[in-house]
C-alpha positions as CSV (number, residue, x, y, z in Angstrom):
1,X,0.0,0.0,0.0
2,X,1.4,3.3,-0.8
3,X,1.2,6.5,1.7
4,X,-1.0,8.6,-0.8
5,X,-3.6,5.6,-0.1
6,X,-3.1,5.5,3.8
7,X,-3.8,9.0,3.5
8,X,-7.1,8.9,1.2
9,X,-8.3,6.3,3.2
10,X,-7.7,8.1,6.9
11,X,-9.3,11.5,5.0
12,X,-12.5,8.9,3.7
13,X,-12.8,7.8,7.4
14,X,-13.1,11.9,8.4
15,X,-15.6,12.0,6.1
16,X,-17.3,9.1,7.4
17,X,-17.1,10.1,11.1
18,X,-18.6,13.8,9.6
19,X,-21.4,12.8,8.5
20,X,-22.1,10.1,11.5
21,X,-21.9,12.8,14.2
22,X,-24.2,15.8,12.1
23,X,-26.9,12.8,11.0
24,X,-30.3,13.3,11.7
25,X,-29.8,16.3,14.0
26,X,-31.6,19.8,13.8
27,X,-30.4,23.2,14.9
28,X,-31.2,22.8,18.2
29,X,-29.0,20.4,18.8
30,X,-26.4,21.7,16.6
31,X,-26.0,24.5,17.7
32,X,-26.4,24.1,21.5
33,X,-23.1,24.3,24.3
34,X,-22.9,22.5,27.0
35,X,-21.9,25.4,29.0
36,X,-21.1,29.2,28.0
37,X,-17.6,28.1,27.4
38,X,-17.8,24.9,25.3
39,X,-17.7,24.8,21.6
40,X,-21.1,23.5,19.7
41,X,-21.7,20.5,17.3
42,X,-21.8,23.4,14.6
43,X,-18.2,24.8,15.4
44,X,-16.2,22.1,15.4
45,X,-17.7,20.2,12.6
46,X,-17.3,23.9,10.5
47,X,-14.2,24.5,12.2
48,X,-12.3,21.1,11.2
49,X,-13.5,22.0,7.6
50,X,-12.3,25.3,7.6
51,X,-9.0,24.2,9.2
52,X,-8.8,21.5,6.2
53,X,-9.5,23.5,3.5
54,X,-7.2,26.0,5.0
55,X,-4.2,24.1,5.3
56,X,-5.0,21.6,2.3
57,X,-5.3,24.4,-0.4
58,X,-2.3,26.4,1.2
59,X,0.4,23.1,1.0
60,X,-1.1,22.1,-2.7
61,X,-1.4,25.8,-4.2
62,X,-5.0,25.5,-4.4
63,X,-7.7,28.7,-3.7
64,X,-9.8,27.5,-0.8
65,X,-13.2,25.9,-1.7
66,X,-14.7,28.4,1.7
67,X,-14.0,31.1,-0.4
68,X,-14.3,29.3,-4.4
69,X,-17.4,27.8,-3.7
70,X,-19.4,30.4,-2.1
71,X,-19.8,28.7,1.1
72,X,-18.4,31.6,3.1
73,X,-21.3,33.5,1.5
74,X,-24.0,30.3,2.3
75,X,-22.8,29.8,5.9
76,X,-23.8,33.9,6.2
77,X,-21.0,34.2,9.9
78,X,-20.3,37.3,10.9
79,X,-16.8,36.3,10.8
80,X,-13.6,37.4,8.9
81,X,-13.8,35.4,5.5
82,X,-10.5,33.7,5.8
83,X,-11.3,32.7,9.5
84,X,-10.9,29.1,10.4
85,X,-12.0,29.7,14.1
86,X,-8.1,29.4,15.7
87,X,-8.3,30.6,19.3
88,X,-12.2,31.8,19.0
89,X,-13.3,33.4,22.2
90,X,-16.5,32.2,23.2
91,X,-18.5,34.8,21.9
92,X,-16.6,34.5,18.2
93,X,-17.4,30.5,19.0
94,X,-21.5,31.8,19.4
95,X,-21.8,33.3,16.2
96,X,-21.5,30.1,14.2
97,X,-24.9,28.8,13.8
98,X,-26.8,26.4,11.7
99,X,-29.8,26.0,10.5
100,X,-28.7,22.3,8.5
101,X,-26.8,19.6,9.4
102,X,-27.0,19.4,5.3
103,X,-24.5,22.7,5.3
104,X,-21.5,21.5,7.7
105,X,-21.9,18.0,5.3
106,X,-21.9,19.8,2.3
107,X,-19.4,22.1,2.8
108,X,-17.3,19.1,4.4
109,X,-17.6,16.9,0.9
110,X,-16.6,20.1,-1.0
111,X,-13.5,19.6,1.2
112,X,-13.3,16.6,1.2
113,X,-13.5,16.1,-2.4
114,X,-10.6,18.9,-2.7
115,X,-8.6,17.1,-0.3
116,X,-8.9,13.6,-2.5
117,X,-7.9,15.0,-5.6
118,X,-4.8,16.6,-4.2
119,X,-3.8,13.3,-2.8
120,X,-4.8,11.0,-5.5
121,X,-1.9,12.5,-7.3
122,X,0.8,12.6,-4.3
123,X,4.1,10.6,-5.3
124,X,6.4,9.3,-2.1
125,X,8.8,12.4,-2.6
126,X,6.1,15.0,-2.5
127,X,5.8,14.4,1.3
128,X,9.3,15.6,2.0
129,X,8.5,19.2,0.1
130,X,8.5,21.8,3.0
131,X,5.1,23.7,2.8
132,X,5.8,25.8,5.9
133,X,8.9,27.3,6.9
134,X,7.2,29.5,10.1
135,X,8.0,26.6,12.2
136,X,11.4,25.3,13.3
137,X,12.2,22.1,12.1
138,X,9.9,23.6,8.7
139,X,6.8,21.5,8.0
140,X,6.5,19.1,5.0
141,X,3.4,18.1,3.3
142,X,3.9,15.1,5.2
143,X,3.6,16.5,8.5
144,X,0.9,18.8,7.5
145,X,-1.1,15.9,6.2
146,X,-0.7,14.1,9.2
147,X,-1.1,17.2,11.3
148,X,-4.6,17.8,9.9
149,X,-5.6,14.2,9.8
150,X,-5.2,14.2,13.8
151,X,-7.0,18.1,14.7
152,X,-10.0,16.9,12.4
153,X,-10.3,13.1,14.2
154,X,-10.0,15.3,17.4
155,X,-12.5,17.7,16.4
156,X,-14.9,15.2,14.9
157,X,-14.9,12.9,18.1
158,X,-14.9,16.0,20.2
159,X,-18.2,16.9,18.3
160,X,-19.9,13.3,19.0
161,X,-19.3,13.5,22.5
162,X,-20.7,17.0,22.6
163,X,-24.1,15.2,20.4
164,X,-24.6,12.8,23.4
165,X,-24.2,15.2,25.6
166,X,-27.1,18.0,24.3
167,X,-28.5,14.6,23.5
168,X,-28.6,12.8,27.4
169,X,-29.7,16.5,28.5
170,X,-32.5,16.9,26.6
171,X,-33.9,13.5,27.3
């Protein structure tokens, strides 16, 4: 098995864990926080997509599907349009709100479809290429990869536990 397919098929499982956690839930529950402090189904599902689209379009060269797409324009935040929610404040954390489960997916698969077709065509070297020389060692798209792969699995399993959570509350 090549890395480019480890890759695609940790990204696929994203996806799958995505679309597990928004299913079947309304705004309610999307957009509640367990306490004035905690972050909402809505913000970390959007957040993890902004963060990948962020950092997947700046290491391949690629204009960010947030932005290409019009999805900064459908999500309608009163937020900077190149913000990816790094170091919200609570109040910045309140102002993303959903009305659809259907627009964190969406947006996500725009992502995620992005995401594919820059690694589809990876080749073993291309992982060494440093994408990022703010950081000291620099970061190569293999770390970055990898980087994003874990803050999106944390994100997304950070998101399911705050579902059950609304969930057990409301019940």
């Amino acid at each position: 098995m090549h890395a480019k397919d480890i890759l695609i098929d940790a990204y696929d499982r994203i996806q799958e864990e995505v679309h597990a956690t928004v299913e079947g839930l309304g705004p309610a529950v999307l957009n509640a926080r367990p306490s004035h402090d905690a972050n909402s189904v809505a913000w970390l599902i959007w957040h993890l997509t902004r963060v990948q689209d962020d950092h997947i379009a700046h290491a391949f060269g690629l204009d960010q599907v947030w932005l290409t797409q019009d999805w900064q324009k459908r999500f309608g935040l009163d937020l900077p349009r190149q913000d990816t929610g790094y170091g919200h404040s609570s109040t910045k954390v309140a102002k993303v709100q959903v009305d659809s489960g259907d627009l964190l997916t969406g947006y996500y698969d725009a992502v995620h479809e992005q995401t594919l077709g820059a690694l589809r065509g990876l080749a073993a070297a291309d992982l060494e290429r440093v994408v990022d020389e703010r950081w000291d060692p620099p970061v190569t798209l293999g770390v970055r990869l990898n980087s994003v792969l874990s803050d999106d699995l944390q994100h997304v399993g950070q998101a399911a536990y705050v579902r059950g959570l609304v969930q057990s509350a409301a019940a």
